[in-house]
C-alpha positions as CSV (number, residue, x, y, z in Angstrom):
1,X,28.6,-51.8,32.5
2,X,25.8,-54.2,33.5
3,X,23.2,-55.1,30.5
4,X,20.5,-53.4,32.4
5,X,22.4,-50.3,33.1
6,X,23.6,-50.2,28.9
7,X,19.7,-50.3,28.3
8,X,18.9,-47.6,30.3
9,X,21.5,-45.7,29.0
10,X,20.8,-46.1,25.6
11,X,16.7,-45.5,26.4
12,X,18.5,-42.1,27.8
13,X,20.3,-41.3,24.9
14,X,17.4,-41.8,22.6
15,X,15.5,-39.5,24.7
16,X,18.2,-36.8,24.5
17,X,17.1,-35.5,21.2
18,X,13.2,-35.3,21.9
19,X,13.8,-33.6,24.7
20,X,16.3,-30.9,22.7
21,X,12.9,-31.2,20.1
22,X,10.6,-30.2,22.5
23,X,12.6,-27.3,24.4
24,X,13.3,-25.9,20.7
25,X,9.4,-25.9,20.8
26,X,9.3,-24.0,24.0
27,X,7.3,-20.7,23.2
28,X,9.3,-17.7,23.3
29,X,8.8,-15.3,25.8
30,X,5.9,-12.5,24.7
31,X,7.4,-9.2,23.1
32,X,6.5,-6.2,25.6
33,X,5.0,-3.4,24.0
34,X,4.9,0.2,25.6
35,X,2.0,2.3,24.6
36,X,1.9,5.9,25.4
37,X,-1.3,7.6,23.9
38,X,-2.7,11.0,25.2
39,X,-5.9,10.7,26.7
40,X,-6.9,10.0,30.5
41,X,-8.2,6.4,30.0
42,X,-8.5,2.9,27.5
43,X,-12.2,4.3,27.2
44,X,-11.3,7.7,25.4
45,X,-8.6,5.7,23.5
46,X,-10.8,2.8,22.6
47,X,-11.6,3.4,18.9
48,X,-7.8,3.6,18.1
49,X,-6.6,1.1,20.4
50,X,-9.1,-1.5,19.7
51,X,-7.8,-1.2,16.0
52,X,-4.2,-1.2,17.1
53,X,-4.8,-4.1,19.0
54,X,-6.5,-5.9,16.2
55,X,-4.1,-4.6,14.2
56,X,-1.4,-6.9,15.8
57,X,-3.4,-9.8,16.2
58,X,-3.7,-9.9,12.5
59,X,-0.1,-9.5,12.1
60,X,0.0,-12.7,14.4
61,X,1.0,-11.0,17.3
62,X,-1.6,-12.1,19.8
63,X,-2.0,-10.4,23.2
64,X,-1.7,-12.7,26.3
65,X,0.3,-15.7,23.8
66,X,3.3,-13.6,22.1
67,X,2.8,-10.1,22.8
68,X,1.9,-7.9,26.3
69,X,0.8,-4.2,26.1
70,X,1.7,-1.6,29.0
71,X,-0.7,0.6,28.2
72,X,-0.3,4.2,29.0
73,X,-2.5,7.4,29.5
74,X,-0.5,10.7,30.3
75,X,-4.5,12.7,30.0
76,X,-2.6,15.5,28.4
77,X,-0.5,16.5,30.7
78,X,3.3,17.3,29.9
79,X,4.6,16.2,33.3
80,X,2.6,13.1,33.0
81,X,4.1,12.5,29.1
82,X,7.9,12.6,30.7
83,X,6.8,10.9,34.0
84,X,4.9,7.6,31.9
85,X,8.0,8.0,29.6
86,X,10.5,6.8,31.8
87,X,8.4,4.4,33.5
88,X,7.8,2.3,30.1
89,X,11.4,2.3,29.7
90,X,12.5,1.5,32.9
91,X,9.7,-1.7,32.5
92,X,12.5,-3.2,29.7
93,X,9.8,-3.0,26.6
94,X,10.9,-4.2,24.0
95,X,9.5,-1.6,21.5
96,X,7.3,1.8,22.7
97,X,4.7,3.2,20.1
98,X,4.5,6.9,20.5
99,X,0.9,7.5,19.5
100,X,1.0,11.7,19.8
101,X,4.5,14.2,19.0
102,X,4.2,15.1,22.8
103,X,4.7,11.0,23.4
104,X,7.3,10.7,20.9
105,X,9.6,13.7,22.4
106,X,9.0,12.0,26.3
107,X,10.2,8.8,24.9
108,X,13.1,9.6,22.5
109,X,14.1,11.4,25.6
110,X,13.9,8.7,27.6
111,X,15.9,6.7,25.6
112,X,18.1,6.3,22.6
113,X,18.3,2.3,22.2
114,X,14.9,0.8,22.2
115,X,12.8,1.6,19.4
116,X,10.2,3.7,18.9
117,X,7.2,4.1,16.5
118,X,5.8,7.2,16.3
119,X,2.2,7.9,14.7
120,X,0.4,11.2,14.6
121,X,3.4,13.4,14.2
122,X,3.4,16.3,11.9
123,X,6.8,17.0,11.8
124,X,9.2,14.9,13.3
125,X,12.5,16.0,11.0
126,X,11.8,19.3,12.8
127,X,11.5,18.3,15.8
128,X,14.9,16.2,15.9
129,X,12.7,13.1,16.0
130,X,14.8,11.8,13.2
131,X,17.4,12.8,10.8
132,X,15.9,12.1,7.6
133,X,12.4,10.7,6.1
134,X,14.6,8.4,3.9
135,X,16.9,6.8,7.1
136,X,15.8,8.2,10.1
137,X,18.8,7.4,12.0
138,X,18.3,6.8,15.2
139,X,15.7,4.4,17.4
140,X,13.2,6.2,16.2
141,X,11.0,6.1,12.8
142,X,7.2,6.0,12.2
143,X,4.4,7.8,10.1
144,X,4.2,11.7,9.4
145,X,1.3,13.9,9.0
146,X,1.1,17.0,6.6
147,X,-2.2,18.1,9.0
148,X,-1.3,22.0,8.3
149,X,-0.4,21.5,4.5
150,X,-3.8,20.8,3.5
151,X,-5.4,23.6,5.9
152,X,-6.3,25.7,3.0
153,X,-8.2,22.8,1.0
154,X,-10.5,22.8,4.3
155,X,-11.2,26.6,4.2
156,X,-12.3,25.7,0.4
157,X,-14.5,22.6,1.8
158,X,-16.2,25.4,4.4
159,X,-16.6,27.6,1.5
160,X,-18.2,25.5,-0.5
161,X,-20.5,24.3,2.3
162,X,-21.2,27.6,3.8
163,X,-23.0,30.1,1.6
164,X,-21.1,33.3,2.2
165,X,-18.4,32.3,4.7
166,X,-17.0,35.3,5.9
167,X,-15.3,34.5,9.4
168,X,-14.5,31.3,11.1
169,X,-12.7,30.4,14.6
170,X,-10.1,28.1,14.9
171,X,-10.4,26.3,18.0
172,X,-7.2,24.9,19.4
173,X,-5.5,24.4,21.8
174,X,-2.0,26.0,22.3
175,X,-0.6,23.8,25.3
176,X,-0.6,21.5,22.4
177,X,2.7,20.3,20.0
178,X,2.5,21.8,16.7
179,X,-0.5,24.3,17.4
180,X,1.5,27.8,16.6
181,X,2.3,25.7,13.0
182,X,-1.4,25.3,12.6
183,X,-2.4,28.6,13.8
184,X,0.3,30.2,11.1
185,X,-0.8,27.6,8.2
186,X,-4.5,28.7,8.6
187,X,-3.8,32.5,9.0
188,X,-1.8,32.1,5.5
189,X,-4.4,30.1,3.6
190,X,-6.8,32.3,5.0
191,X,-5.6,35.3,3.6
192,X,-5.0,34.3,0.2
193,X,-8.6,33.1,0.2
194,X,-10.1,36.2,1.8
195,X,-11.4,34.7,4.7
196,X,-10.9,36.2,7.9
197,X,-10.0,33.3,10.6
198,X,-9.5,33.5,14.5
199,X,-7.9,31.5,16.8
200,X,-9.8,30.9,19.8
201,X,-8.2,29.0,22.5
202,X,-9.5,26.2,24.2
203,X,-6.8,25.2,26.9
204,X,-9.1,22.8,28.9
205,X,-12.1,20.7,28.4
206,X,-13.6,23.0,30.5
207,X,-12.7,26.3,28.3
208,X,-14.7,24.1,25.4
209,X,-18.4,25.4,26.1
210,X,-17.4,29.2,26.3
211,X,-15.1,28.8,23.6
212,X,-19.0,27.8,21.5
213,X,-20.5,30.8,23.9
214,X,-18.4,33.2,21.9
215,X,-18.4,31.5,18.4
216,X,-22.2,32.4,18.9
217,X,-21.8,35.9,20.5
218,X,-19.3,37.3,17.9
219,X,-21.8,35.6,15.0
220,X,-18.7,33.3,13.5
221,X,-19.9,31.7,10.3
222,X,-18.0,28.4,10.9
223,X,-15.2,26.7,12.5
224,X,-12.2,24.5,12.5
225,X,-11.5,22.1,15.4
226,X,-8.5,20.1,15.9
227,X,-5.8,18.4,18.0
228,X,-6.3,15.9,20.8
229,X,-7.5,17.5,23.3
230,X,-11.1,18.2,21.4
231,X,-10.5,14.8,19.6
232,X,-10.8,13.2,23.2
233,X,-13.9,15.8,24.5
234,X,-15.7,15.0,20.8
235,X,-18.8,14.0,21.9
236,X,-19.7,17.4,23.7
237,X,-17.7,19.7,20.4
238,X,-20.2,17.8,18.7
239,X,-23.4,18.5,20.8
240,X,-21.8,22.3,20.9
241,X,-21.6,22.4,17.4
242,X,-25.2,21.3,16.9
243,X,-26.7,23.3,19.7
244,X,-24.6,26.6,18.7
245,X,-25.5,25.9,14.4
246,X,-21.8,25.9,14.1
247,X,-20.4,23.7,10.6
248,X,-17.3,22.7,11.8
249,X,-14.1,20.8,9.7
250,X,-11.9,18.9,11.3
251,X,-9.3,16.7,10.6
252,X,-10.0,13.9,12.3
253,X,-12.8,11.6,10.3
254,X,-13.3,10.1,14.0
255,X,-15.3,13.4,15.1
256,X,-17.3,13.5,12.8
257,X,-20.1,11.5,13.7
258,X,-21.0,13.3,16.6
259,X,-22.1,16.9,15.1
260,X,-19.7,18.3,13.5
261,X,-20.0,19.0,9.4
262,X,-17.0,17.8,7.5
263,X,-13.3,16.0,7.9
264,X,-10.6,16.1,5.3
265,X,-7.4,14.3,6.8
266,X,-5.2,11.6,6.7
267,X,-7.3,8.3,7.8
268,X,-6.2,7.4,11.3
269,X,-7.4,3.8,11.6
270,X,-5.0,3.1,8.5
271,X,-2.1,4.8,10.3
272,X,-2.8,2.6,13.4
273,X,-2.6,-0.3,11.0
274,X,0.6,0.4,9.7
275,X,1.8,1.3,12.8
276,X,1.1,-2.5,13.7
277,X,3.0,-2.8,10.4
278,X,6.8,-1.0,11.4
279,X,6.7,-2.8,15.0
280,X,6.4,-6.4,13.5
281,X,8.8,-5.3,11.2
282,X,11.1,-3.8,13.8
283,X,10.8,-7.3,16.2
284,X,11.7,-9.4,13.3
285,X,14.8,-7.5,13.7
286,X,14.9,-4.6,11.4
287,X,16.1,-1.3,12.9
288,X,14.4,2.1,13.1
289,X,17.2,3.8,11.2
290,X,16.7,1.9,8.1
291,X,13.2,1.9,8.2
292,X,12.3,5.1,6.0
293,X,9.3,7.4,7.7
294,X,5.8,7.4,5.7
295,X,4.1,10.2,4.6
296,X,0.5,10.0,3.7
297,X,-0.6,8.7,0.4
298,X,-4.4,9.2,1.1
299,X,-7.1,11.7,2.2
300,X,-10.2,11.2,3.6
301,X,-13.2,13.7,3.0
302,X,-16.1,13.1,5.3
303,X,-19.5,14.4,5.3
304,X,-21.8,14.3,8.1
305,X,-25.4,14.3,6.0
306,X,-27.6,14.5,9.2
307,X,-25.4,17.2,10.8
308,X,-26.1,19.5,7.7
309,X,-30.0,19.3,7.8
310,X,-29.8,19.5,11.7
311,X,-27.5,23.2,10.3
312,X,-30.3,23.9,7.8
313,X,-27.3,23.5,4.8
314,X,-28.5,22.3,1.3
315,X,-24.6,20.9,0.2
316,X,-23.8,21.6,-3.4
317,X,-23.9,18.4,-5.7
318,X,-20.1,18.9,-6.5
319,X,-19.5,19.0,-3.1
320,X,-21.3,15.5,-1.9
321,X,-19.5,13.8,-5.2
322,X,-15.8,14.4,-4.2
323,X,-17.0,12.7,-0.3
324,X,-14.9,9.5,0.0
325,X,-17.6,9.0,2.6
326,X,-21.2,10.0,4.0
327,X,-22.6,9.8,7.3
328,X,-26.4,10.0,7.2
């Protein structure tokens, strides 16, 4: 080998391992995350997804450097829960958060190798989601509610806001997951308080005003108002609420600034958080079935201030003490 050619080679060969440097350096290709949520559009989900967003970005998980959502947005619809399913898992994710039980069920249907976070789920032992809180087995793990456990400590919240509550509605809708649990929780807690409750169903947004028309007709003294469906339409059960001089509980801390009375729930924006939480922990490599399922450790009460003079209700002191939180 001529001297110039041995120099060149040897100005190679010291190259060779900057070059191995700087591929090592290479960013990795972003993680895909599937999101199916519930409502029609990102503007109905925006509260929640802003904070799950943010949740990941704090986690280090930026969107557009290391991470990609595929947003989803099934509007409630069960057909459109099975058909966005298979679509996110047909896009090779390479997790899916299931933000609603109806999303969780289309995806662990959908598939039984990547894994899946679940969020607002009120039972998912029952519902096969997993096969225990402790190792879920599975792809699957998450956060679990206890939404109709703690229906009787929001009859005694309406109680204690309502001079002589005698009969409230439960609006619900029963298209929904889990609503014949909730309907049978609140019956039971009902009765052993002595309050006569009934369910009035609100299948569509557009069942949600004469649902209110015959709170008012049949002189109810209060109500409960839950599940997604209302959660999404929350600015107009508010404005009914107000209009109609309906207090209304509900579980969802969320609704609560736009007219209705009282929440006492599990806080949402912290389960969004710690949803961020399982998926980083779940890309670093852990799998679902080790990962044990959550259950709440906290409950938020929530008092709308301005809804109860707009209700003409003078709350007890005892009652405004025990509020993790006022809105005035």
């Amino acid at each position: 080998m001529r001297r110039r050619e041995l120099t060149a080679a040897i100005g190679l060969s010291a190259l060779w391992p900057m070059a191995a440097a700087a591929q090592s350096r290479t960013p990795a290709k972003p993680k895909r995350i599937g999101v199916l949520w519930h409502a029609g559009n990102a503007e109905e989900e925006h509260e929640y997804q802003e904070i799950l967003v943010k949740a990941f970005n704090d986690l280090g998980y930026v969107e557009g450097k290391n991470i990609t959502f595929l947003h989803k947005y099934p509007a409630e619809q069960a057909e459109r829960y099975t058909i966005l399913a298979r679509e996110l898992v047909d896009s090779n994710v390479d997790l899916l958060i299931a933000i609603t039980q109806d999303g969780a069920i289309a995806l662990k249907q959908a598939t039984s190798s990547i894994p899946i976070v679940f969020v607002i789920v009120n039972d998912p032992l029952g519902l096969g989601l997993i096969t225990s809180l402790a190792r879920p087995g599975g792809n699957a793990t998450g956060l679990s509610l206890f939404v109709n456990d703690f229906s009787g400590k929001r009859l005694d919240l309406l109680r204690q806001a309502v001079p002589g509550l005698s009969r409230v509605a439960l609006l619900i809708n029963p298209k929904e997951g889990g609503a014949a649990r909730a309907i049978k929780a609140t019956n039971a807690s009902a009765e052993a308080m002595g309050v006569s409750v009934t369910t009035i169903e609100v299948g569509s947004p557009d069942a949600i005003e004469p649902a209110f028309d015959r709170i008012t007709r049949e002189k109810f003294d209060a109500g409960i108002a839950g599940g997604s469906m209302l959660f999404n339409a929350r600015a107009k059960v508010g404005a009914l609420a107000l209009a109609h001089k309906l207090p209304i509980i509900t579980v969802v801390s969320e609704m609560v600034p736009y007219g209705l009375l009282m929440s006492y729930g599990q806080d949402f924006p912290e389960y969004f958080r710690k949803a961020a939480t399982y998926s980083a922990k779940l890309l670093a490599g852990a799998h679902p079935a080790d990962l044990p399922v959550e259950q709440p450790t906290r409950l938020k009460f929530v008092i709308n201030l301005k809804a109860a003079r707009a209700l003409g209700l003078s709350l007890p002191a005892s009652l405004l003490i025990s509020a993790d939180e006022t809105i005035d």
